[in-house]
N, C-alpha and C positions, 0 to 999 in steps of 0.2 A: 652240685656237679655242673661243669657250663653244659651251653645248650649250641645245636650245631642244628643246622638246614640239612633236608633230606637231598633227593636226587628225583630230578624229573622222568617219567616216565622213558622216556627217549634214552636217558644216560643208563637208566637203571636195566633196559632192555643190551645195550653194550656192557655193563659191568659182568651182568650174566651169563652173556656169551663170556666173557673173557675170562671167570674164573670157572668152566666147562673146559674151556682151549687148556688154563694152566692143570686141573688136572688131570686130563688126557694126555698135556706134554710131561709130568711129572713122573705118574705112572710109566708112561713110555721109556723115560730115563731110569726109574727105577729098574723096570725090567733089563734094559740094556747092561746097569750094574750086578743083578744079579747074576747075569749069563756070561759075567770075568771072573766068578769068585765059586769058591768049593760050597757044594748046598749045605755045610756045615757052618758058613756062615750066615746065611738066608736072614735068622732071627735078628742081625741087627741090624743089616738094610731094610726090612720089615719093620722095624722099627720107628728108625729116619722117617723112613715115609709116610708111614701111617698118621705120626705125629702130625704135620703136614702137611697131608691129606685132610686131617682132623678138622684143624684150623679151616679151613678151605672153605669146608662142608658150614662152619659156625657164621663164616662171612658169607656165604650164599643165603642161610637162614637170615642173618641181619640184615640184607638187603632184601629180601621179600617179607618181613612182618614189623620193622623200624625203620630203613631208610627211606624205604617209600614214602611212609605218613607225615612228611614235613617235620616239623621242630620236634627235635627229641632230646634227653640228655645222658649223657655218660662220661664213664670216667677218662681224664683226659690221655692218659697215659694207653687204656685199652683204643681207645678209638683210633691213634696215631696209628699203634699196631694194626688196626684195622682198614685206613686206609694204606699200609704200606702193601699190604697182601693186595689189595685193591689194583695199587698203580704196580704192582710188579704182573699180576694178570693181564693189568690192560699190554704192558709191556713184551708179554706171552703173546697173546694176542697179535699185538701188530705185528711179531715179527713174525711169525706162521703166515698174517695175512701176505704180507713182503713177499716172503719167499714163494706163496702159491701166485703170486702175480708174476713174480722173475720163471718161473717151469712153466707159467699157461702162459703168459707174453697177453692176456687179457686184459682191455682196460677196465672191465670191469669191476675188479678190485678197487681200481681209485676211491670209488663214495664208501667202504666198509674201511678203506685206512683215514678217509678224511675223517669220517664219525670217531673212529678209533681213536686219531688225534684230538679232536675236537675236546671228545670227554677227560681224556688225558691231560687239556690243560685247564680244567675246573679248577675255581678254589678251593686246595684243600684237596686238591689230588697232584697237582702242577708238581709244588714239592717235596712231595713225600718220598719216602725211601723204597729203594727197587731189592733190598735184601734177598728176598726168594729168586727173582731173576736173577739176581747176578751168580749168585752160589749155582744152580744150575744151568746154566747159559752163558754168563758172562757177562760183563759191565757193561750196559750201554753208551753210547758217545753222546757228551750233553752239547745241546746245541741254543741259545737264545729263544729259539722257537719249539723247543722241547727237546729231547731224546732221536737225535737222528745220527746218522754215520758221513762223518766228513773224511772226503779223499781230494790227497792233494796227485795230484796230474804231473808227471815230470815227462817231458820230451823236449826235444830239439824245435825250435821254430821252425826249420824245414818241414817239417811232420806236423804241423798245427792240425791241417784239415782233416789227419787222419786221427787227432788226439780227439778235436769234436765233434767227430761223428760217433765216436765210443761212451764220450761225455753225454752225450745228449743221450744216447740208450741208457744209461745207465741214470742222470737225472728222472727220465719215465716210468725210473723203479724207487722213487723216495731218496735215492742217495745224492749227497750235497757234493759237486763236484769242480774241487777249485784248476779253471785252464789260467792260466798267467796273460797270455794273449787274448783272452774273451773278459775274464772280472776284474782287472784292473783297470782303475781310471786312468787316462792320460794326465790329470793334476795331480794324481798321488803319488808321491817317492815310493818305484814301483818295488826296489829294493827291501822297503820296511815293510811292502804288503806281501810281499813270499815271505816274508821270514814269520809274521803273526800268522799264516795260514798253517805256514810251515808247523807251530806251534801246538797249533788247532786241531792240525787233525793229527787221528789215530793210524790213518792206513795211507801207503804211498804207490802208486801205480806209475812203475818207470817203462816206458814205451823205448824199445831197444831196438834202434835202426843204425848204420853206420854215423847218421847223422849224428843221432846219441853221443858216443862215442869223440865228437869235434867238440861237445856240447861242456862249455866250463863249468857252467850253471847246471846245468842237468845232473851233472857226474857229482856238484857240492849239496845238491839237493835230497841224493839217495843218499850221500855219505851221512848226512846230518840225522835225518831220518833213523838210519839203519844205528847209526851213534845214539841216539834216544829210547831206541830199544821198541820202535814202533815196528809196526809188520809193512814191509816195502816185499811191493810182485813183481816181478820183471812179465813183461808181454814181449817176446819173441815177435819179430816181423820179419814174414818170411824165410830167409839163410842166411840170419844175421846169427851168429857165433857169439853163445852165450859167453863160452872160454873169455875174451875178449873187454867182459865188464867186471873183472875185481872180485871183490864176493858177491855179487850177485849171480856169480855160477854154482854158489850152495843156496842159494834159495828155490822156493818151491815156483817155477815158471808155467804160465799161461802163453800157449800159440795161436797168434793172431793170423786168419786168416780173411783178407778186406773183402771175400766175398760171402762170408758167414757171420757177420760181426755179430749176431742177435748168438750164434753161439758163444764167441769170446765172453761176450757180456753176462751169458748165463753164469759162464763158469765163475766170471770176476765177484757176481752175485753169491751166488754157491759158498765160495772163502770166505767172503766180506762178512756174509752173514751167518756164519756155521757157528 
């Protein structure tokens, strides 16, 4: 059987936490399914999860009596399995940590998401499959530098300084936040760098001012977007009249208000990350 390297004290102290976090978040989900369905069905979401749960409990074992002790071996096909539960907890993990940073607004958090990252991109955890997270939670956004959520920023250049002061709250909570006026080079055909952003990300935040509304680029940026089948927010400013923007008047809108923006931001957090 081949032979794999354990986990240093450090990492193995975060693995632990994080598969604690995943079944706390599991059970949590469980229960929340159970309280949709007639308790005639109970036995087979009990089921689901138990199983689940099961596994969970076996990768806690293996990481307090084999991964710890340096070189070990097994089988190659069990182990994969084993780090996937792995990096879908850390995955659990970060994003419980995320979100208790985006409600307490503490920087506190920063060093328990950097560790969180850190171990996440071990060899032999970097790649591995996020199976458990995605089935209850959802896909994460891959990014070069691991597992983050990129938003692409649509507004009118009139409104830049109100785009980056939202950007900037919202990079203080992990998320990758493309402004077209701030991350484009001046040597780059600035053309080809919205459109692979465009690409790139999952979620699109359109900043809805009259200004908007002049904006040729702005209006092709949501349209492209919303045509992709990606999730785009309208943020309201002010007594600008959603009616006004196309179908972004059946989407789910966020009201900006420029003297509460730590609130906007939460809520932006709140979706982005639910």
């Amino acid at each position: 059987m081949p032979l794999y390297g354990g986990f240093y004290d450090e990492s193995v102290k975060i693995i632990e936490e994080a598969l604690l976090f995943a079944k706390a978040e599991i059970e949590r989900y469980r229960d929340e399914k159970s309280a949709m369905v007639d308790a005639r069905h109970f036995g087979v979401i009990e089921k689901e999860f138990r199983d689940v749960l099961r596994e969970i409990r076996v990768v806690e074992r293996f990481i307090k009596e084999t991964a710890i002790r340096g070189i070990y071996s097994m089988d190659a096909k069990r182990h994969e399995e084993i780090m996937d539960i792995i990096r879908s907890s850390l995955e659990i993990h970060l994003r419980d940590t995320v979100e208790a940073k985006a409600k307490s607004g503490l920087a506190g958090f920063d060093a328990k998401i950097q560790e969180i990252r850190q171990v996440t991109a071990l060899e032999g955890l970097k790649n591995r499959k996020t199976d458990l997270y995605d089935k209850y939670f959802g896909t994460p956004t891959p990014s070069p530098e691991g597992r983050k959520v990129e938003v692409f920023f649509s507004y009118s250049h009139e409104d830049k300084a109100l785009a980056g002061k939202i950007a900037t709250l919202l990079k203080k909570n992990e998320i990758d936040v493309f402004l077209a006026h701030e991350d484009i080079e001046v040597t780059k055909e600035w053309r080809d760098e919205i459109f692979k952003h465009l690409k790139s990300s999952s979620f699109l935040l359109a900043l809805l001012t009259p200004n908007f509304q002049e904006s040729v680029w702005a209006n092709q940026e949501t349209g492209y977007m919303h045509a992709r089948g990606e999730k785009v927010f309208p943020l309201i400013v002010g007594e600008a009249d959603i009616k006004k923007f196309g179908f972004l008047e059946a989407l789910q809108a966020i009201q900006v208000d420029e003297e509460k923006l730590n609130d906007c931001v939460k809520e932006i957090l709140r979706i982005i990350l639910r």
